[in-house]
N, C-alpha and C positions, 0 to 999 in steps of 0.2 A: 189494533196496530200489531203486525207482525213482528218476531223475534226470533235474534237464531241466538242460540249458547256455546260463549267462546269464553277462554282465557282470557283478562287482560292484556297478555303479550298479545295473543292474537288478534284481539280488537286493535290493538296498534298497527302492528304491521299491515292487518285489511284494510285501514282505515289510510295510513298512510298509503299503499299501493291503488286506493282507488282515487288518488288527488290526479288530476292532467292540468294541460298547461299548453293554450295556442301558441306555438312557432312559427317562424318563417318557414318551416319545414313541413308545417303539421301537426294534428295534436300526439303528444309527449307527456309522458310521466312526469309529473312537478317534481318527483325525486329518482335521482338518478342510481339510487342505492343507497346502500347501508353500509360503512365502513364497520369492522366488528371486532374486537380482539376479545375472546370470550376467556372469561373465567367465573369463580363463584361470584355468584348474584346476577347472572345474566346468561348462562349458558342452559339451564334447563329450563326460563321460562322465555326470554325472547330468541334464543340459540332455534330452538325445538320450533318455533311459530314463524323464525326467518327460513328454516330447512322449507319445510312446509310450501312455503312461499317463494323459493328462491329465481319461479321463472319469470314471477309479476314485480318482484323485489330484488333485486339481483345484493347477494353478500358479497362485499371484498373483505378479503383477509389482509392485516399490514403488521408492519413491525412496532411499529412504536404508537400508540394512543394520542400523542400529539401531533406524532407527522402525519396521522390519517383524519387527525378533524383538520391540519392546513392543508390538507390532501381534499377536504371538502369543502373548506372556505373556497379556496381557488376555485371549485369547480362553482361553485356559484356566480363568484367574480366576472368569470371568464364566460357565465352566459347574462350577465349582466343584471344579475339576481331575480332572471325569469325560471330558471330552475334549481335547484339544493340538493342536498344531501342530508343522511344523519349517520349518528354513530352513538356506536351503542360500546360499552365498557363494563369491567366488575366493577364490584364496589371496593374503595381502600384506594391505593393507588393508581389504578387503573382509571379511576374517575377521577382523581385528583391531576393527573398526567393532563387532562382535559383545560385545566386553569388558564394556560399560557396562552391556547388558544381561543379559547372564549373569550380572552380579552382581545388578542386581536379580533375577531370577526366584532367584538363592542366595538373598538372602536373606529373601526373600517366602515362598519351599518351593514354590513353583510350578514345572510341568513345562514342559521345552520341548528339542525337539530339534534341535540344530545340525549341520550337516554341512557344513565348511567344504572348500572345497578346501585343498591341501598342494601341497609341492614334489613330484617325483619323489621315487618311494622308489627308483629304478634309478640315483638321483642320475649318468646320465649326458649330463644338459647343466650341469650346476650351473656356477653360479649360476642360476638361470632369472629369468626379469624379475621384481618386487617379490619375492625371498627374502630373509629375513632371515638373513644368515650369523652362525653364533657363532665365536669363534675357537676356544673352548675347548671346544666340544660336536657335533660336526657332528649330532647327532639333533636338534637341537633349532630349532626351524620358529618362524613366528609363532603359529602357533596353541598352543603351548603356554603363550601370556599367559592360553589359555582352562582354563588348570588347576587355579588355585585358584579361580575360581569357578563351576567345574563338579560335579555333584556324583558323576557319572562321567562314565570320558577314557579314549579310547581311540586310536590311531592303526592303523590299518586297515592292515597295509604287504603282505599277501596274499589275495587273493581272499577262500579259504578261512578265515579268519579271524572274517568275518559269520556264521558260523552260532554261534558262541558270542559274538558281542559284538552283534547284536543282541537277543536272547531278554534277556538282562541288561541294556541299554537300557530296555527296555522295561516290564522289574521294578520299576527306578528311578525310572523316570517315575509306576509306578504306586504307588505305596509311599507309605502314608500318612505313614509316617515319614522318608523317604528325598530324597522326591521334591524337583525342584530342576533346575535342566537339566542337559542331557547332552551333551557332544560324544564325537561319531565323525569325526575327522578324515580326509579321504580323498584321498589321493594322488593326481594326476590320471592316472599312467598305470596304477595299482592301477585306478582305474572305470572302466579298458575291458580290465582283465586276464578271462576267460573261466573261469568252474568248472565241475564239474558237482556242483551242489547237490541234496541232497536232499530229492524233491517235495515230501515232506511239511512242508518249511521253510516252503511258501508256502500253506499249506490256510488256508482263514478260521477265524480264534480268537476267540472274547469273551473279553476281560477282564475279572476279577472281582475287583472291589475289596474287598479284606480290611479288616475292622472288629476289631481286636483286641481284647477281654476285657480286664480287669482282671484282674489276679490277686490272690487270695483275701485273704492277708497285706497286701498295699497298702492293699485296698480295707477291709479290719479298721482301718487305723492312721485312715485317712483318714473315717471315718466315727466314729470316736470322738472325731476333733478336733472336728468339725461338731456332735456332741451337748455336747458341752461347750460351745458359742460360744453366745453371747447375742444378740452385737451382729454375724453375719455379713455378707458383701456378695459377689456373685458379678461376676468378673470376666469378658466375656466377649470372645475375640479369634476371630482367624480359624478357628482351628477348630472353632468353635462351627458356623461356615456350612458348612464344608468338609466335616464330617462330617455333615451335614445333622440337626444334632440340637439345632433352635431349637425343635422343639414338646417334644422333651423339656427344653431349658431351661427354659419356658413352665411348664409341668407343677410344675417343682421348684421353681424360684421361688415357684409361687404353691402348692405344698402347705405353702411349710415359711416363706414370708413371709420369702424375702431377697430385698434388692432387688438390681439389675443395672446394672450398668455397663457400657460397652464402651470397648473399643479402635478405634484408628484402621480396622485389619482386620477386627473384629469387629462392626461399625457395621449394624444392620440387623438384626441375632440377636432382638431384642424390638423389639416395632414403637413406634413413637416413644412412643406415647400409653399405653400399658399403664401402669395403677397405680406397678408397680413400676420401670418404667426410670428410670434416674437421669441417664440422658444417657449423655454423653461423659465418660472418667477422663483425669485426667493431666494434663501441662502445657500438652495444647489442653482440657481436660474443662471441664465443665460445676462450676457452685457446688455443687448439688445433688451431684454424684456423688464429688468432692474433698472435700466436709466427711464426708460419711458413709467414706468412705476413712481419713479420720485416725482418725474414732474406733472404727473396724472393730475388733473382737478377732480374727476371724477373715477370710479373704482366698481366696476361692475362684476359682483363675486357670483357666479353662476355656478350651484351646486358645490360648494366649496364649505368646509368647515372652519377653514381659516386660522391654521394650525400656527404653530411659531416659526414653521419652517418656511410655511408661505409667504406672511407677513414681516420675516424679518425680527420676528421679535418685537410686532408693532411697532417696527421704526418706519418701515418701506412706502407706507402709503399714511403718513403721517398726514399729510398737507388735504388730503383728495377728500369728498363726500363718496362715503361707501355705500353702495343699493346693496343690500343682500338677495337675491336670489335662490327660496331652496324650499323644498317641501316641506323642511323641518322648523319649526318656529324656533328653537333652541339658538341652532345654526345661522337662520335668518336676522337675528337680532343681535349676534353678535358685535364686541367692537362698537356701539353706537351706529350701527348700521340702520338706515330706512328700509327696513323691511318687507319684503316683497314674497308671501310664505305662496308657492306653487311650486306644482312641477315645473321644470328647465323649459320644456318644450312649450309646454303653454303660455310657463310669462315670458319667454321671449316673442314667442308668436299674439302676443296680447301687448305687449309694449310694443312691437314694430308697427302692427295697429295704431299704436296713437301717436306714432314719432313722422308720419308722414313729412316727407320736404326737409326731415333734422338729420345733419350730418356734423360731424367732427369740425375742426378747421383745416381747408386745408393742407394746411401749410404741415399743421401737425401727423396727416393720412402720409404727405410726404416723405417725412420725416421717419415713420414709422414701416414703411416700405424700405427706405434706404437702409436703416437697420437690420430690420428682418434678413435682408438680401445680406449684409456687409457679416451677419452671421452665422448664415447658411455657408459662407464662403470660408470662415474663419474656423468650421464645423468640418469639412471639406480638407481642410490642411492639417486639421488636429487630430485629422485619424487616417490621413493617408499613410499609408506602407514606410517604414521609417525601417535601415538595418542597424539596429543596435543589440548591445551585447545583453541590457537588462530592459527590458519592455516595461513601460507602466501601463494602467488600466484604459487610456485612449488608444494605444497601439493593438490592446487585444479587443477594443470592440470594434475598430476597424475593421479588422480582421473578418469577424464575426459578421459585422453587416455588409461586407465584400463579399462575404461564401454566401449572405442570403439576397444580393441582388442577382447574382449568378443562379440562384434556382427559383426564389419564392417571393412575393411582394407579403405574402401571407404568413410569414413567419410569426411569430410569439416569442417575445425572451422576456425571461424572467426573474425576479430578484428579490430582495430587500433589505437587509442592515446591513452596515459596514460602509466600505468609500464607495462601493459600486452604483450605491445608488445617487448622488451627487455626477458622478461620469455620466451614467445612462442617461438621469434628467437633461443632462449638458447637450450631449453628443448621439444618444443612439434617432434616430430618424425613422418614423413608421407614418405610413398612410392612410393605415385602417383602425379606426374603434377597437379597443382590444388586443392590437398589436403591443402594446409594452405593458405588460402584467408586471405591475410594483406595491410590493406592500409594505408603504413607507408612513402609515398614518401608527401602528407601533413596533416599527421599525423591529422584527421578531428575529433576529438570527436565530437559522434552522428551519427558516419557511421555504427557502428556496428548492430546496429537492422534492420535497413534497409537493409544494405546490404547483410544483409542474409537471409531476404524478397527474394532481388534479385538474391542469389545464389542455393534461393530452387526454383527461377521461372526455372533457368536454369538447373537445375537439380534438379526435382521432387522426383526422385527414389533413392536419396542420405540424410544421415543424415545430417545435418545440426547443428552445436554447434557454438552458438553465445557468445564467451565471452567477459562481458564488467563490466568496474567498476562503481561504483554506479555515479562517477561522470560524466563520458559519459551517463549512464542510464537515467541520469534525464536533460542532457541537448537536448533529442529525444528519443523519446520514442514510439512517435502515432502509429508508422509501428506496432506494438504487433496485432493492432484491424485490420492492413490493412491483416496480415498474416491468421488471423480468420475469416476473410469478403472471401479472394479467398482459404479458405480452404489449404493454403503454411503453413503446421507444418515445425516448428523448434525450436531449444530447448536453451533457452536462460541461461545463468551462469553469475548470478551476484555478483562478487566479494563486498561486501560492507566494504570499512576501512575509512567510513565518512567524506569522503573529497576527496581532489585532493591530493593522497597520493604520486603521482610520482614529482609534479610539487614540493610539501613540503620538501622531498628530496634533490629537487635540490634546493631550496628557500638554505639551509644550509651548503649546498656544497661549494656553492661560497658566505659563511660567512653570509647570512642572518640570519635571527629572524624568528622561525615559527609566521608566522603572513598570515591572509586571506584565506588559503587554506583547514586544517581542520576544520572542523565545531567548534571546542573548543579553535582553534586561529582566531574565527572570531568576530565581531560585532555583538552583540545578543542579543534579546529584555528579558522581565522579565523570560520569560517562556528558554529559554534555544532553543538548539539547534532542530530543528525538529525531531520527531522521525518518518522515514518513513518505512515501510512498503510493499516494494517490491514485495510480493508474492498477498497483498490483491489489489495493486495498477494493478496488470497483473489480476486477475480475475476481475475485473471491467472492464477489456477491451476483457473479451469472453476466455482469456487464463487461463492453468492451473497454479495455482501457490503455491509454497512452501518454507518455510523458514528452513532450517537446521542449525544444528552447527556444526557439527563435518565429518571429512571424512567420515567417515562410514555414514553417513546419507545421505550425499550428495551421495556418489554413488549406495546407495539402489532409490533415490530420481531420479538421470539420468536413473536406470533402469526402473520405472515407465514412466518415460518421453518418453522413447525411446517406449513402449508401448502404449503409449498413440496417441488418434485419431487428434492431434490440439499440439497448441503451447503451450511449458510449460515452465515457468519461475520458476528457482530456484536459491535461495540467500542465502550465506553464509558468516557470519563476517569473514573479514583477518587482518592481521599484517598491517597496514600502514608502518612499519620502515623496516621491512627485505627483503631485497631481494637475489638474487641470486651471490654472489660476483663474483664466474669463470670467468675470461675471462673478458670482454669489455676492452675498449682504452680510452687514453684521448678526449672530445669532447669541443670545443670550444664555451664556452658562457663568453662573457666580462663582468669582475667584474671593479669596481666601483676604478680610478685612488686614489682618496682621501676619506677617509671617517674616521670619530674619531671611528668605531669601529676595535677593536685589530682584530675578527676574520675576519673582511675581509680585511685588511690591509694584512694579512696572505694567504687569498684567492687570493690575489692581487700577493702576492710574487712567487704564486705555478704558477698561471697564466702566468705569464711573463718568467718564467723558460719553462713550457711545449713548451708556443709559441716557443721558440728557436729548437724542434725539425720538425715545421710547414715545410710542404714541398712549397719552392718560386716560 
């Protein structure tokens, strides 16, 4: 057996730059880069081995360690987790900065590969600068905050080591079921320890993404429930997209006349306008897709986790027998679900197999059509051009998806925490798989800028609208100057209603006191609240920026944008109080058993009433 003598660091980086990966385009590197912010414990052994490498491995440079692994989440997302990224950090903070994101990509099931530095493993300076000492564990690093939400953790403490703990990395990342990120923690004097690795570790490989079958028995129980149901409704979440199996939803929907709902992940699986879309389900969903939800007898959750946002809190689909659908047996079993553990594509293409001659009733496809339609219409009015003096959040996505019917069918916006994501689910309208990038499974303020960094890496020749609220805006921001540094235009829409305008909402929902959230219910010194400045704050970081007032300014303002050679930030005041009433469910957050205030004593009463429709 042949062997060449590399570094550690360098075994990685060969090792990852000889992975590929068949597209629609052709074969492509399974990674699309290394996001890197270099300090002690990773600059002289993976720094030195990504130099080396940088034309098989491309490095980006970012600002912040978090915005650049949701700078890589996204890019994964956004090729439907046929391609990734990794990122590499020091040890101390720099790895720790990684936590917030690792838990998103947990719980999204998105791949992403971390490789943080570590202390010494020869622990012969220790303490070293930023180590986290335990008293009671000396193995235990910062990087081990990265263990519960990793979905494999490895610590690297000998050369030799990477030949079995990458190949299994790499499973992980690819695994329909599995996948989720990874860390490989690595010592900084392990990546300039020397092996002699075996050549064949570093030959070029394609990945082959496994589609698992149903199995026989499942797929009998689960298709007899389906003959039995009158009144079905198909649920569709992210892996409906992931498994690329939207023309087989298409297909089955319209042989068997059930209509479709989606999830916040799932958004884009039926193109907006199709007979049977029902919109958005849940406590952001649509009228249309929430009524036929209640009176569902049947519940078909296609690649869905089956979050509380979906479900209602388990009230929504109380009454219905739910099929799960989903690679993941976890997910699949959820909820007392009949179980159906495949990929999307195959058990729907394996269930329409045996549903020959079974349709809906049709009274109920009726039904479901006139909806769909009476929503599309009410979708239509809710975001047409309106002249008012303060905009709320339907006014500026109109806006938004007006400047993008006038250039591109092909647009991408994108988002996550705060109200915008409730609006988008409601109102924004896309045709194509991938067109609404949301990342609403942990809801991460501060994803938004970044991640659309990472969905214009992955798709260059696409527009890109990033929309976020001033209160996401300012808790991440740096990716603006990383998007001007690799020349990644995209055009960012800053809703500003001066504060945390969604959280404020709910602060009163469930009987609170605006207190802490807008900037005029906070704690504030003599001078008053900050006056910030969005558009001067994005030209100090290389991008273009603009402040509007009015619709009409803003969409003269997107047309410029869209024109424009680099990334442009535009802000406009909204409503903090209005939102979109249509549609949503009750959602579950616990008010306060005792409290001498009447409104939430009140809160308390509504509370305990809804729970009684909670599905046990």
């Amino acid at each position: 057996m042949s062997t060449i003598r590399l570094t550690a660091a360098e075994a990685v980086v060969r090792y990852l730059a000889s992975q590929r990966v068949e597209t629609p385009q052709g074969p492509a590197p399974l990674f699309g880069g290394v996001f890197a912010i270099f300090g002690h414990g990773n600059v002289a052994g993976l720094g030195e081995a990504l130099y080396r490498h940088r034309e098989t491995l491309p490095t980006l440079r970012a600002h912040n360690e978090q915005g650049m692994a949701h700078a890589a989440i996204a890019f994964a997302k956004a090729h439907m987790r046929r391609r990734m990224m990794a990122a590499t950090t020091s040890i101390g903070p720099g790895a720790t900065n990684l936590v917030t994101a690792a838990a998103t990509a947990h719980v999204n099931r998105l791949p992403v590969l971390f490789l943080p530095g570590d202390v010494f493993a020869s622990r012969a300076p220790d303490p070293v600068l930023q180590q986290v000492e335990d008293f009671h564990d000396a193995t235990v690093t910062a990087n081990d905050c990265l263990r519960p939400v990793s979905r494999y953790f490895d610590r690297i403490v000998r050369p030799e080591q990477l030949i079995v703990a990458l190949p299994r990395a790499i499973q992980v990342l690819t695994d329909a079921a599995l996948c989720g990120p990874v860390t490989l923690a690595m010592p900084q004097d392990v990546q300039t320890m020397a092996w002699e690795y075996p050549a064949e570790l570093f030959e070029p490989r394609t990945v082959r993404f496994r589609a698992q079958p149903p199995a026989d028995d499942e797929l009998a129980a689960a298709a007899e429930a389906l003959r039995r149901a009158k009144r079905p409704v198909i649920v569709a979440g992210g892996g409906a997209l992931y498994a690329l199996a939207t023309d087989a939803l298409r297909r089955f929907a319209e042989a068997h006349g059930s209509p479709v709902c989606e999830t916040q992940a799932g958004k884009g699986a039926l193109p907006w306008d199709h007979p049977l879309q029902l919109g958005a389900v849940g406590v952001t969903g649509s009228p249309a897709a929430n009524e036929l939800a209640r009176d569902a007898d049947l519940v078909l959750a296609v690649g869905s986790r089956l979050s509380d946002f979906t479900t209602g809190s388990h009230s929504l689909f109380g009454q219905a027998k739910l099929v799960g659908l989903n690679v993941n047996a976890f997910d699949a079993a959820k909820w007392h679900a009949l179980p159906l553990q495949a990929d999307a594509r195959l058990g729907l293409e394996a269930l329409a197999g045996r549903l020959s001659g079974w349709k809906a009733d049709e009274a109920w496809t009726v039904r479901a059509r006139k909806s769909a339609a009476a929503w599309r219409d009410a979708v239509t009015a809710l975001t047409s051009r309106r002249d008012v003096a303060l905009p709320y959040d339907a006014d500026v996505i109109g806006a938004v998806q007006r400047s993008s019917a006038r250039s591109s069918a092909n647009d991408i916006v994108v988002n996550a925490g705060g109200t915008l994501p409730a609006e988008l689910h409601k109102l924004w309208r896309t045709s194509v798989p991938g067109g609404y990038h949301m990342e609403y499974g942990y809801s991460c303020m501060g994803y938004e800028i970044a991640g659309g960094l990472g969905v214009k890496l992955a798709h260059p020749d696409r527009e890109v609208i990033v929309m976020v609220g001033d209160g996401s805006y300012l808790m991440l921001n740096s990716e603006i100057a990383t998007s001007v540094l690799l020349g990644k235009k995209i055009i960012v829409v800053v809703q500003d209603n001066h504060g945390y305008g969604c959280i404020n909402r709910l602060q009163q929902e469930v009987g609170g006191e605006p207190f802490n959230n807008l900037f005029k219910d906070c704690v504030q010194g003599p001078s008053g609240p900050p006056a910030i400045d969005f558009a001067r704050h994005a030209q100090s970081m290389g991008a273009i920026g603009e402040n509007v007032k009015t619709v009409g300014e803003l969409e003269a303002a997107l047309a410029r944008a869209r024109a424009a050679d680099r990334t442009s930030v535009i802000c406009i005041e909204t409503d903090p109080r209005r939102t979109t009433e249509d549609g949503g469910c009750w959602w579950e957050v616990a008010v306060p058993e005792a409290s001498p205030s009447d409104k939430v004593r009140r809160a308390r009463d509504a509370y305990e009433s809804a729970k009684k429709g909670q599905r046990a």
